[in-house]
TIRO-2110 file (N, C-alpha, C; in Angstrom, 1 decimal):
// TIRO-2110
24.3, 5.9, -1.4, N, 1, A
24.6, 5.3, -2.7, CA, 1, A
23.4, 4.4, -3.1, C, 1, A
23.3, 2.6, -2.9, N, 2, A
22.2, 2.1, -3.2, CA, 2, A
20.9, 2.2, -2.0, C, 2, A
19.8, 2.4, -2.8, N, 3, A
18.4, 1.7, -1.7, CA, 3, A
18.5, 0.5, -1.8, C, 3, A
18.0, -0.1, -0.5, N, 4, A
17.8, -1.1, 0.1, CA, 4, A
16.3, -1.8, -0.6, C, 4, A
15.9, -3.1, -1.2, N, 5, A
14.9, -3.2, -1.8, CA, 5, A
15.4, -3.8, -3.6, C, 5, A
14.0, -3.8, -3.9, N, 6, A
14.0, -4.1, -5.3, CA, 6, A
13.4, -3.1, -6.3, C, 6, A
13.6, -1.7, -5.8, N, 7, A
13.0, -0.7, -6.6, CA, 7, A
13.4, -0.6, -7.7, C, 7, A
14.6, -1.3, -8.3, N, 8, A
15.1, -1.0, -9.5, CA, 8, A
13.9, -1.6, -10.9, C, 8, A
13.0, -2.6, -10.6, N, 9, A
12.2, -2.7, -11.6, CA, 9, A
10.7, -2.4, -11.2, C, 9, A
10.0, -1.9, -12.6, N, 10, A
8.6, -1.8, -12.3, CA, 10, A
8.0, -2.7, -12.1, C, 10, A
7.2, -3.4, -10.6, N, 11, A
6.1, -4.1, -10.1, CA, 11, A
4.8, -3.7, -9.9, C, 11, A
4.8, -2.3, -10.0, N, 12, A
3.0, -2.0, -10.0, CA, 12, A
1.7, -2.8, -11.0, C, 12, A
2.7, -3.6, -11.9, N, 13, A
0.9, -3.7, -12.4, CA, 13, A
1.2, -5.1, -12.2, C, 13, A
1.9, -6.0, -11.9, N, 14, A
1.4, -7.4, -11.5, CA, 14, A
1.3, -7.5, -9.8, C, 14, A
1.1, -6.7, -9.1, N, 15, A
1.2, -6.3, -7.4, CA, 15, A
-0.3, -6.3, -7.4, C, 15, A
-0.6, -7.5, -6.4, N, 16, A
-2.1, -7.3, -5.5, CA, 16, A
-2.3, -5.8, -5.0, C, 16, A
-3.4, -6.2, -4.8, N, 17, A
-3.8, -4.8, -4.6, CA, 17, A
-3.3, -4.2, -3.0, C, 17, A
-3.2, -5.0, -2.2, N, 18, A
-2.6, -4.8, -0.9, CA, 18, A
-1.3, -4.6, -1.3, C, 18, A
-0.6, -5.2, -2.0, N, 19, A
1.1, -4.9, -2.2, CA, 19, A
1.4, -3.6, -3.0, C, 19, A
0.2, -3.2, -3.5, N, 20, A
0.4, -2.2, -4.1, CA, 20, A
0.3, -0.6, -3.3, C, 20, A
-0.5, -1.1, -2.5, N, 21, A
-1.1, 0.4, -1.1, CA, 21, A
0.5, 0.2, 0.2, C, 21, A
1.1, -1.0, 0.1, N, 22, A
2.1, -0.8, 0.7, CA, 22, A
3.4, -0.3, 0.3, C, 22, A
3.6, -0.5, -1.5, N, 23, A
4.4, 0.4, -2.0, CA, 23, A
4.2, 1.4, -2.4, C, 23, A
2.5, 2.1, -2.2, N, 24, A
2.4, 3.7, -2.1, CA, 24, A
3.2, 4.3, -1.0, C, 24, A
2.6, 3.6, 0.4, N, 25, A
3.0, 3.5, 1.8, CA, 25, A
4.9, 4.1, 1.4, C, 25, A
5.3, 2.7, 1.0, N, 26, A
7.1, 2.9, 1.1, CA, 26, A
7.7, 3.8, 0.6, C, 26, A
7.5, 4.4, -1.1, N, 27, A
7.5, 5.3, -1.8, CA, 27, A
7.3, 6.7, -1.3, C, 27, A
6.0, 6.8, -0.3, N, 28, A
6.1, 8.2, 0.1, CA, 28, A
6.9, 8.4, 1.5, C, 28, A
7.4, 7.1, 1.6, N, 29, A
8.3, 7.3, 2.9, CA, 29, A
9.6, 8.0, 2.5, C, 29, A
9.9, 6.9, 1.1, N, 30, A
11.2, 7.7, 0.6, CA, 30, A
11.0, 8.5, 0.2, C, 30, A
10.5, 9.2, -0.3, N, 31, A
10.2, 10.8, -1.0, CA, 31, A
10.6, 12.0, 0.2, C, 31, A
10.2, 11.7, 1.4, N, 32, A
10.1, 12.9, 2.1, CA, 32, A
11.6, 12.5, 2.5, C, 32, A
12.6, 11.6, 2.5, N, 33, A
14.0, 11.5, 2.9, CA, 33, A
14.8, 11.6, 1.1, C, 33, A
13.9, 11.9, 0.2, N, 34, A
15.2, 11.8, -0.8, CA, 34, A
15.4, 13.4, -1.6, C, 34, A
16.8, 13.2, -2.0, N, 35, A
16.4, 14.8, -2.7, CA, 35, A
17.6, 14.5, -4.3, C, 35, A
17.9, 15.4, -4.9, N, 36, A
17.8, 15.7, -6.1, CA, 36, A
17.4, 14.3, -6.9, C, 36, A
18.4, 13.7, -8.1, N, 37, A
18.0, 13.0, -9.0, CA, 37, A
17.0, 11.8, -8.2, C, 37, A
17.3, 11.4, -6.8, N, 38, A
16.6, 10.1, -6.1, CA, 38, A
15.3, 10.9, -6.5, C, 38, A
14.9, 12.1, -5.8, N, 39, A
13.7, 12.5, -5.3, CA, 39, A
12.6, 12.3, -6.4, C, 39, A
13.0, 12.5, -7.9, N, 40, A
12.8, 12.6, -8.8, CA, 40, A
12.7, 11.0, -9.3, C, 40, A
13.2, 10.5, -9.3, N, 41, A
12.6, 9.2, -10.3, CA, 41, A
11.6, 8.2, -8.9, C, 41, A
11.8, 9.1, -7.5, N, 42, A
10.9, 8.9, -6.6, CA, 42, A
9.7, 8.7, -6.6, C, 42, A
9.6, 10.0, -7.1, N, 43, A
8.5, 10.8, -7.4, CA, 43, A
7.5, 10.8, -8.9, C, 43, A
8.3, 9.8, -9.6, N, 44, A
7.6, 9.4, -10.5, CA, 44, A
7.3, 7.6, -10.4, C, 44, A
7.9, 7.0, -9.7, N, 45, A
7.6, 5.8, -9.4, CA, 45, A
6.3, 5.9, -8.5, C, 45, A
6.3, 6.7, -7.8, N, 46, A
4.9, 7.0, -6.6, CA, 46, A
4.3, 7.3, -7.7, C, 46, A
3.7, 8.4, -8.2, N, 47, A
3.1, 8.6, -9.4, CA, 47, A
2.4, 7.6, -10.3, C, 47, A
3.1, 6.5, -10.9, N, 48, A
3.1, 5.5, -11.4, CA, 48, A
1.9, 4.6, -10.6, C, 48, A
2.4, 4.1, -8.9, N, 49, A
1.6, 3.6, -8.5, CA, 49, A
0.1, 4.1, -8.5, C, 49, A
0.0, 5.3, -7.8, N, 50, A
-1.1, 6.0, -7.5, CA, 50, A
-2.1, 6.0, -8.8, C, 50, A
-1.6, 5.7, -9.9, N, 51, A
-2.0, 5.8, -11.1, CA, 51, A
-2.9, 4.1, -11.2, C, 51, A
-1.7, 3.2, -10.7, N, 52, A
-2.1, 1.7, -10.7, CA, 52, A
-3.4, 1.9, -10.0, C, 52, A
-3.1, 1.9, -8.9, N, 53, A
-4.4, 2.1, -7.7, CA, 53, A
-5.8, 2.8, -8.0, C, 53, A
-5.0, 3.9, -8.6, N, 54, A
-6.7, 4.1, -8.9, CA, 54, A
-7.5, 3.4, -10.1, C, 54, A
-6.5, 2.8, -11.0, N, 55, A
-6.8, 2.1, -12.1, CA, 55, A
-8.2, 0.5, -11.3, C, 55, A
-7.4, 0.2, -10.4, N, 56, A
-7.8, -0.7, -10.1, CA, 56, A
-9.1, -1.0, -9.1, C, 56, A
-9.2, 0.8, -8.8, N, 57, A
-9.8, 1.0, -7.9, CA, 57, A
-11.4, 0.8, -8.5, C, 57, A
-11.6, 1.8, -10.0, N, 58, A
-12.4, 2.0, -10.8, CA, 58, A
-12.7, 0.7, -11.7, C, 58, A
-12.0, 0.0, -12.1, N, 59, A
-12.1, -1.6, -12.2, CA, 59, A
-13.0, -2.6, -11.1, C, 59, A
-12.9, -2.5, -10.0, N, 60, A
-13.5, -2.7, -9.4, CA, 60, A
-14.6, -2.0, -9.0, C, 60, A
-15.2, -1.0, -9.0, N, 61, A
-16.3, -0.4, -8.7, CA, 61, A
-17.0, -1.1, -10.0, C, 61, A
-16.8, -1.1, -10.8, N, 62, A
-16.9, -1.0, -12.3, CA, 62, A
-17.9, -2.7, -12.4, C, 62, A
-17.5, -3.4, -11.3, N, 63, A
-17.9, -4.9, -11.3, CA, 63, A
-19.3, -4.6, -10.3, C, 63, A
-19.7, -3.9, -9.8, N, 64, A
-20.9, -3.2, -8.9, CA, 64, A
-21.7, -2.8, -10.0, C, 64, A
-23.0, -3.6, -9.9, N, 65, A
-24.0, -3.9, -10.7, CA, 65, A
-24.9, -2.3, -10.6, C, 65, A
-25.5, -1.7, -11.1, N, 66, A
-26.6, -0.7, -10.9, CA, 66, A
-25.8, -0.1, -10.3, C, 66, A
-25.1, 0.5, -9.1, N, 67, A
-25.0, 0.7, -8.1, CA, 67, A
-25.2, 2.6, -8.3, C, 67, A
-24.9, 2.7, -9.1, N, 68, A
-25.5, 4.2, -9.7, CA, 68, A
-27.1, 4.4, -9.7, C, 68, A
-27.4, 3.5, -10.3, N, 69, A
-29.4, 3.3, -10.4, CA, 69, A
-29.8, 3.1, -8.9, C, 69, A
-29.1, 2.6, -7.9, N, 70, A
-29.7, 2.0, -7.0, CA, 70, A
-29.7, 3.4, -5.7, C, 70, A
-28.6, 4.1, -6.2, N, 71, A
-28.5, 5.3, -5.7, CA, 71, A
-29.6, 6.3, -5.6, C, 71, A
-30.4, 6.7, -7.0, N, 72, A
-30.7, 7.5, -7.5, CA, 72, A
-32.1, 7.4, -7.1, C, 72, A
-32.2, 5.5, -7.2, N, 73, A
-34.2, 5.4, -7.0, CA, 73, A
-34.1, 5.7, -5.2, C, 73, A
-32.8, 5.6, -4.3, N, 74, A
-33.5, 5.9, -3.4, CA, 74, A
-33.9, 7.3, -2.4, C, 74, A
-33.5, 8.4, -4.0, N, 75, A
-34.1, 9.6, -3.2, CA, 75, A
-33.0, 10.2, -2.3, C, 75, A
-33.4, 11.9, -2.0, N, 76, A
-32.7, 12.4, -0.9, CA, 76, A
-33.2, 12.2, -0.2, C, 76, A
-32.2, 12.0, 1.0, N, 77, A
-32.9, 11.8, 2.4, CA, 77, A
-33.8, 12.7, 3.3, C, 77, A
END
């Protein structure tokens, strides 16, 4: 009947970044135990995250100065 938790509202975009890799973590736990309508708004809540994540991921690279130039002057090995 009900999950256990507070899945009923969206937390991905105010979730640290750690709280956010552990609700990837929990999400793909329930996924491989849920099936019809659950599996499905499951599987878009994971979705969602993985989307946060990488958002946040590239935001942060993004604060890495040259790091592309710094790449490039030093040649193939």
């Amino acid at each position: 009947m009900g999950t256990t938790g507070s899945s009923t509202k969206c937390e991905r975009p105010v979730q640290p970044l750690n709280r956010l890799e552990d609700r990837i973590r929990t999400l793909s736990e329930e996924l491989l135990r849920a099936e019809g309508d659950e599996f499905q708004r499951i599987a878009n809540e994971l979705r969602a995250a993985i989307s946060a994540h990488i958002e946040r991921i590239r935001s942060r690279l993004a604060e890495y100065p040259q790091s592309d130039d710094r790449l490039s002057q030093e040649g193939e090995p």
